[in-house]
GUKOL-577437 format. One record per residue (C-alpha): residue number from 1; x negated, y negated, z negated; residue in three letters. Coordinates in nm, 3 decimals, padded with zeros to 5 digits, always signed. Example, Ala and Ser with C-alpha at 12.3 -4.5 7.8 and 13.67 -1.06 7.14 Angstrom:
GUKOL-577437
+-----+---------+---------+---------+------+
! pos !    east !   north !      up ! code !
+-----+---------+---------+---------+------+
!   1 ! -01.230 ! +00.450 ! -00.780 !  ALA !
!   2 ! -01.367 ! +00.106 ! -00.714 !  SER !
+-----+---------+---------+---------+------+
//
This chain:
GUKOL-577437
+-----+---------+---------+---------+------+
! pos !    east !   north !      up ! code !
+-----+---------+---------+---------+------+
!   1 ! -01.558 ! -00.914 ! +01.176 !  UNK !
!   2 ! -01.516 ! -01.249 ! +01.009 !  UNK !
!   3 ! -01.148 ! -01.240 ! +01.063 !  UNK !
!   4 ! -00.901 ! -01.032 ! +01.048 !  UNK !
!   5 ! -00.682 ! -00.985 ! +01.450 !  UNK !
!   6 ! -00.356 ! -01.113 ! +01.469 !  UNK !
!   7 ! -00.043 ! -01.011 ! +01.610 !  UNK !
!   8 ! +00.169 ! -01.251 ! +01.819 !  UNK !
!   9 ! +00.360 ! -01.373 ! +01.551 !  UNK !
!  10 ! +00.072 ! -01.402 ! +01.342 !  UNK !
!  11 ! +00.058 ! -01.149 ! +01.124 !  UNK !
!  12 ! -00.281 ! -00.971 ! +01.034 !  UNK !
!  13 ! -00.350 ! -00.612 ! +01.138 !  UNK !
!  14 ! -00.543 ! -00.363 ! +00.960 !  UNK !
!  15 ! -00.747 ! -00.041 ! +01.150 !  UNK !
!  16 ! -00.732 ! +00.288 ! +01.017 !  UNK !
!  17 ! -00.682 ! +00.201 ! +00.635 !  UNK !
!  18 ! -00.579 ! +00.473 ! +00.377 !  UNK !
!  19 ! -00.190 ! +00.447 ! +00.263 !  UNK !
!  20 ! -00.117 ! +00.486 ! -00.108 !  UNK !
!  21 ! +00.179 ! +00.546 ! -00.271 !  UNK !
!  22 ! +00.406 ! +00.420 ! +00.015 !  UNK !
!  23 ! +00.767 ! +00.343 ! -00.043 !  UNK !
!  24 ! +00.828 ! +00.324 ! +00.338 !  UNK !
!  25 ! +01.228 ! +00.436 ! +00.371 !  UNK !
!  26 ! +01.445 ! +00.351 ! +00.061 !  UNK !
!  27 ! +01.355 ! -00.018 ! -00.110 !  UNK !
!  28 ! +01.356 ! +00.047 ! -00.491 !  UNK !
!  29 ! +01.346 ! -00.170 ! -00.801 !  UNK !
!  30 ! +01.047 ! -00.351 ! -00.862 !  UNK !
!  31 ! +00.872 ! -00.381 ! -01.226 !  UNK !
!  32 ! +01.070 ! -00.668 ! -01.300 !  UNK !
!  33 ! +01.411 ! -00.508 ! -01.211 !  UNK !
!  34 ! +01.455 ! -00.834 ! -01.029 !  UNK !
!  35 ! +01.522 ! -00.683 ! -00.659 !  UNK !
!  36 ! +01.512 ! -00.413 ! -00.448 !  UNK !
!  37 ! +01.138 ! -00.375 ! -00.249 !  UNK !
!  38 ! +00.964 ! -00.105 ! -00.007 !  UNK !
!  39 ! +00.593 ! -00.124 ! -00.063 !  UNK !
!  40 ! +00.272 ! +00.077 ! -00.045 !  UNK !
!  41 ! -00.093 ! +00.006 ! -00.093 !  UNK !
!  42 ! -00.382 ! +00.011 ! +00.151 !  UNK !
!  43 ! -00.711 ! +00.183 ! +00.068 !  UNK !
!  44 ! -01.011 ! -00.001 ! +00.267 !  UNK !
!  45 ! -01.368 ! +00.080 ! +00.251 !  UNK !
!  46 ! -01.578 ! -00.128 ! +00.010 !  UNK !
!  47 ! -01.819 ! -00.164 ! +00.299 !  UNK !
!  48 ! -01.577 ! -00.214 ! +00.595 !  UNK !
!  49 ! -01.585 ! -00.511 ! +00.749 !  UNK !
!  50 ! -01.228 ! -00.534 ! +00.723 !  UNK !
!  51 ! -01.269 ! -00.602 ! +00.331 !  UNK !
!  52 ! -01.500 ! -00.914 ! +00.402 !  UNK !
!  53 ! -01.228 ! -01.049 ! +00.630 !  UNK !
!  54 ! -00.973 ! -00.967 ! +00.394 !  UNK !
!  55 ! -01.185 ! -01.165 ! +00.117 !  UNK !
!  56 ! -01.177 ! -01.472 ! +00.376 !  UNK !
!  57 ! -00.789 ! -01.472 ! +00.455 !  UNK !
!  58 ! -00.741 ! -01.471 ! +00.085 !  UNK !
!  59 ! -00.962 ! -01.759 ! +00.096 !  UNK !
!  60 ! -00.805 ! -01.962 ! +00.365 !  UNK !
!  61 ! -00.492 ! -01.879 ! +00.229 !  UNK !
!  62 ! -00.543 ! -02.016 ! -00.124 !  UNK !
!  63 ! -00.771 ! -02.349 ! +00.018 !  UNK !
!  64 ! -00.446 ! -02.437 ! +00.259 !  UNK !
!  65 ! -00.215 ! -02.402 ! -00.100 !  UNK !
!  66 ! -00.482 ! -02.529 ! -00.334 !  UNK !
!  67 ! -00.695 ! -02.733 ! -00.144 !  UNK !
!  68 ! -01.038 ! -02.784 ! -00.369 !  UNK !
!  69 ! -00.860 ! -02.610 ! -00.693 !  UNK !
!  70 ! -00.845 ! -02.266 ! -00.452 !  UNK !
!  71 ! -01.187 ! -02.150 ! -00.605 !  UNK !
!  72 ! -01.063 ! -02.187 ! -00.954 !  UNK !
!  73 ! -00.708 ! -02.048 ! -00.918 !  UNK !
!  74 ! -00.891 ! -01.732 ! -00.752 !  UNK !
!  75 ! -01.127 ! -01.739 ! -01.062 !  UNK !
!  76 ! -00.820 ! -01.723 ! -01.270 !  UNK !
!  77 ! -00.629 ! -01.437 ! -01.122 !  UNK !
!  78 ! -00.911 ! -01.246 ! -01.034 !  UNK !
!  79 ! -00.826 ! -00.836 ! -01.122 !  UNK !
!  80 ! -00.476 ! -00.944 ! -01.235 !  UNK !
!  81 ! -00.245 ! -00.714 ! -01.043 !  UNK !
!  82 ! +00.047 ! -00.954 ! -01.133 !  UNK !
!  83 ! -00.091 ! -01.259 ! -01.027 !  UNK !
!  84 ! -00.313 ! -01.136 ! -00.691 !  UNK !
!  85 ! -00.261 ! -00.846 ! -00.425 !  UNK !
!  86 ! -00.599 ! -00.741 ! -00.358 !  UNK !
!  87 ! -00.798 ! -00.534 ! -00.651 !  UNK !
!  88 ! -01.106 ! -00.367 ! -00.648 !  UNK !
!  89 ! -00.978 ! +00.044 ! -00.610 !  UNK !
!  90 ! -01.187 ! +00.109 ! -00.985 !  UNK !
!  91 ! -00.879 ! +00.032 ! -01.076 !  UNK !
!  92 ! -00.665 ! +00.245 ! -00.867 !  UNK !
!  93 ! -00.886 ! +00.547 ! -00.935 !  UNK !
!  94 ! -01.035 ! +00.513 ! -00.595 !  UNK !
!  95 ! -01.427 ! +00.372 ! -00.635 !  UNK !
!  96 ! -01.555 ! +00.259 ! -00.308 !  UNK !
!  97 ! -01.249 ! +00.137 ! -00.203 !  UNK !
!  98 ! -01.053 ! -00.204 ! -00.214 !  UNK !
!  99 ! -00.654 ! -00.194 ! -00.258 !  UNK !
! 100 ! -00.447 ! -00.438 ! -00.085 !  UNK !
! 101 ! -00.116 ! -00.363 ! -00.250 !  UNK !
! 102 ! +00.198 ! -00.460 ! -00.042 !  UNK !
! 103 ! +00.575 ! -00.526 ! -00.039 !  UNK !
! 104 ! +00.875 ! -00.614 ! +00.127 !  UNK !
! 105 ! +01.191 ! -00.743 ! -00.025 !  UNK !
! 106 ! +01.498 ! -00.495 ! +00.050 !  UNK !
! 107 ! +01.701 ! -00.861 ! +00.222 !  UNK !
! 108 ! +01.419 ! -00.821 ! +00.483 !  UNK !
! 109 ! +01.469 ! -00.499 ! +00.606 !  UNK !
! 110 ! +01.269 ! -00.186 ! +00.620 !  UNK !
! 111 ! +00.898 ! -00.210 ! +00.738 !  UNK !
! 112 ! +00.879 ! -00.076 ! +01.099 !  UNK !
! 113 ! +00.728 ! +00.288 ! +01.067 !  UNK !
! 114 ! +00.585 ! +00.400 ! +01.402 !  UNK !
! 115 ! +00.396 ! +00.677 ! +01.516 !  UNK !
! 116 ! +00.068 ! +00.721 ! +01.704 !  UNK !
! 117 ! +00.247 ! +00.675 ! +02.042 !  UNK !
! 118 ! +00.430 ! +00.414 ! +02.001 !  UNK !
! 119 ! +00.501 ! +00.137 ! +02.263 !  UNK !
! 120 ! +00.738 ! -00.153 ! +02.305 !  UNK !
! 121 ! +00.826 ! +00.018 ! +02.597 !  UNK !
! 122 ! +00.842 ! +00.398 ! +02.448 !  UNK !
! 123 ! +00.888 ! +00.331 ! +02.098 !  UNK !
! 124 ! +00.869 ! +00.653 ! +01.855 !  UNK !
! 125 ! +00.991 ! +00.557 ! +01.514 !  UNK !
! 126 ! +00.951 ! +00.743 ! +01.171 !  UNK !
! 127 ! +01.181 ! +00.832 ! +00.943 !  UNK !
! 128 ! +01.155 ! +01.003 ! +00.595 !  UNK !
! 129 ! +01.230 ! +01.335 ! +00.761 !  UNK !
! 130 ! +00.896 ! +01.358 ! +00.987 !  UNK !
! 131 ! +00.664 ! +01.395 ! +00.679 !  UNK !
! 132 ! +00.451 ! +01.089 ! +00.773 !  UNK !
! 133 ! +00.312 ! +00.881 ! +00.666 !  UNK !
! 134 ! +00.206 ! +01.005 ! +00.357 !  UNK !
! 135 ! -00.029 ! +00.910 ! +00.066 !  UNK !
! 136 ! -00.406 ! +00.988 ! +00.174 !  UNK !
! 137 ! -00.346 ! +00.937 ! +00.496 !  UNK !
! 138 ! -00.486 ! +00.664 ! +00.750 !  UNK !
! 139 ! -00.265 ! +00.385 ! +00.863 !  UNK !
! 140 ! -00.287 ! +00.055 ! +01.094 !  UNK !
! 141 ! -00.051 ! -00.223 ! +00.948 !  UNK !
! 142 ! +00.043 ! -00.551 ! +00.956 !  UNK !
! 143 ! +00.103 ! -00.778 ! +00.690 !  UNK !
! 144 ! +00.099 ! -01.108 ! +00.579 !  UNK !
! 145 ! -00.110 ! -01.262 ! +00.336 !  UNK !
! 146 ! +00.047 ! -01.605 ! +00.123 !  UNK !
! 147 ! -00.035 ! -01.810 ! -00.158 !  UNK !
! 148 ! +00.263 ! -01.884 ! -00.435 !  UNK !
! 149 ! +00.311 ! -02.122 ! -00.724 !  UNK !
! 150 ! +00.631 ! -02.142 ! -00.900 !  UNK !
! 151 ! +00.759 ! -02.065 ! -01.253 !  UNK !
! 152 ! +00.541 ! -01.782 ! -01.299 !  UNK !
! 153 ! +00.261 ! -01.943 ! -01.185 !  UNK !
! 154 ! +00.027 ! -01.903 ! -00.914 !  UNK !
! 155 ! -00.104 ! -01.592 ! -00.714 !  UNK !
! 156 ! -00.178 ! -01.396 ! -00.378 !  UNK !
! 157 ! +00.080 ! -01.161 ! -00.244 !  UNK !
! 158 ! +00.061 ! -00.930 ! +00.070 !  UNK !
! 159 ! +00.399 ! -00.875 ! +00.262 !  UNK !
! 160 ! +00.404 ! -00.539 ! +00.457 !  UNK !
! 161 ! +00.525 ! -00.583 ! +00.793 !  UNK !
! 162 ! +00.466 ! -00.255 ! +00.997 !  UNK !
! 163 ! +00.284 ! +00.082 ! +00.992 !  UNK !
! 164 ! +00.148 ! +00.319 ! +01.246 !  UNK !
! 165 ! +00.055 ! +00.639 ! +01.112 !  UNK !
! 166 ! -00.278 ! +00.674 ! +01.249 !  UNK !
! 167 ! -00.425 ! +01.029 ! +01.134 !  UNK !
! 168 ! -00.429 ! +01.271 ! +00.897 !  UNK !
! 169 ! -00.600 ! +01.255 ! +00.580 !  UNK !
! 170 ! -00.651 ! +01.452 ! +00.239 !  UNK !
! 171 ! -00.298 ! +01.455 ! +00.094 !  UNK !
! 172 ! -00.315 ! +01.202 ! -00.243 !  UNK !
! 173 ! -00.108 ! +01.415 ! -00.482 !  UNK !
! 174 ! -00.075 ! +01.531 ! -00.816 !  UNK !
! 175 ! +00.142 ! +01.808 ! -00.769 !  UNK !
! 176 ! +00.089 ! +02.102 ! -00.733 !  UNK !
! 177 ! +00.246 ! +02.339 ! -00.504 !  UNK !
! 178 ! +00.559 ! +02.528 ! -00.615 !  UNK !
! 179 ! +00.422 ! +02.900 ! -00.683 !  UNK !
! 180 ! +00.536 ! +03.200 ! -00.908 !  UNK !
! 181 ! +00.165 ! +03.295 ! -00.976 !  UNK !
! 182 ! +00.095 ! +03.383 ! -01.339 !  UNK !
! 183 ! +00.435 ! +03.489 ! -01.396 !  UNK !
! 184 ! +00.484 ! +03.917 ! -01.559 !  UNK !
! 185 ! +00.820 ! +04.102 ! -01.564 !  UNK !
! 186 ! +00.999 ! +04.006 ! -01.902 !  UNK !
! 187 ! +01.274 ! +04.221 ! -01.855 !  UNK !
! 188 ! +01.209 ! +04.541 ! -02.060 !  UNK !
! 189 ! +00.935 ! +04.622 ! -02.356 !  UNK !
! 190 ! +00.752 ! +04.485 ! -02.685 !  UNK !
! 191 ! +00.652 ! +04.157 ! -02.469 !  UNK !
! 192 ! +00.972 ! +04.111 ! -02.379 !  UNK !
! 193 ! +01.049 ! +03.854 ! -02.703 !  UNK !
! 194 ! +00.715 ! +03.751 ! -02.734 !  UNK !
! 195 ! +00.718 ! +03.408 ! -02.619 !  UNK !
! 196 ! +01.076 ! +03.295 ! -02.811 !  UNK !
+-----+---------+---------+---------+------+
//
């Protein structure tokens, strides 16, 4: 794959990617405190082909803003999670993976969430209440990958579009499930004080 498929109205699309942290339903404040955003990040294999075409997009993207100073402003915002979208997953706590992270301004509207079965014709939306998708497990999207340069200065940024829960995967949590394990009767005896 030296490029990543596009949609109709151009967006890319991503194959069976693993969703992190997604913000899907409710648009919160971002770091800044500036607006309202949904967003999530996409897990893709180190070795996919997907992350070589993702590398290229980038690419394009930044040569159509930069022309021949792309190379340079890529060299300069390499690993900076404030200045590019896409981050080698070391960072994330996820080795062998890449993270595209993504978001959506609230004034947009809500990404559309759809499930396996979905069709224009029979479309099956999700909403917060069907439990997916969740964090570990695998996604299509599409998104839209853009080149800025303003006050802050210049970077890469990754605007979600859509996702299709694909499949289930390993749950990403670090919770751990509500359970009264461990717990002795307090209510009578020498022990009863023990722990005040």
């Amino acid at each position: 794959m030296t490029a990543l498929p596009k949609t109709a109205d151009g967006n890319s699309k991503l194959s069976y990617v693993r969703l992190g942290y997604p913000n899907l339903f409710a648009a919160r404040p971002n770091m800044n405190n500036t607006k309202n955003q949904y967003d999530a990040q996409l897990y893709i294999d180190a070795t996919s082909p997907q992350k070589a075409a993702i590398d290229a997009e980038i690419k394009a993207v930044a040569t159509e803003k930069w022309k021949e100073k792309a190379q340079a402003v890529l060299d300069s915002i390499e690993g900076n999670t404030n200045k590019i979208c896409w981050v080698d997953g070391k960072r994330k706590n996820m080795a062998g993976y890449w993270c595209l992270a993504t978001k959506r301004d609230e004034k947009d509207g809500a990404p559309a969430v759809v499930d396996r079965d979905h069709s224009p014709a029979n479309p099956h939306y999700l909403t917060l209440k069907d439990g997916r998708p969740y964090a570990g497990c695998y996604v299509n999207a599409t998104v839209k990958i853009w080149a800025w340069d303003n006050a802050n200065g210049k970077g890469i940024s990754c605007t979600l579009v859509g996702v299709q829960f694909h499949s289930d995967g390993d749950a990403f949590s670090a919770t751990p499930q509500a359970s009264a394990d461990g717990f002795e009767s307090l209510a009578e005896g020498a022990d009863a004080g023990a722990l005040v």
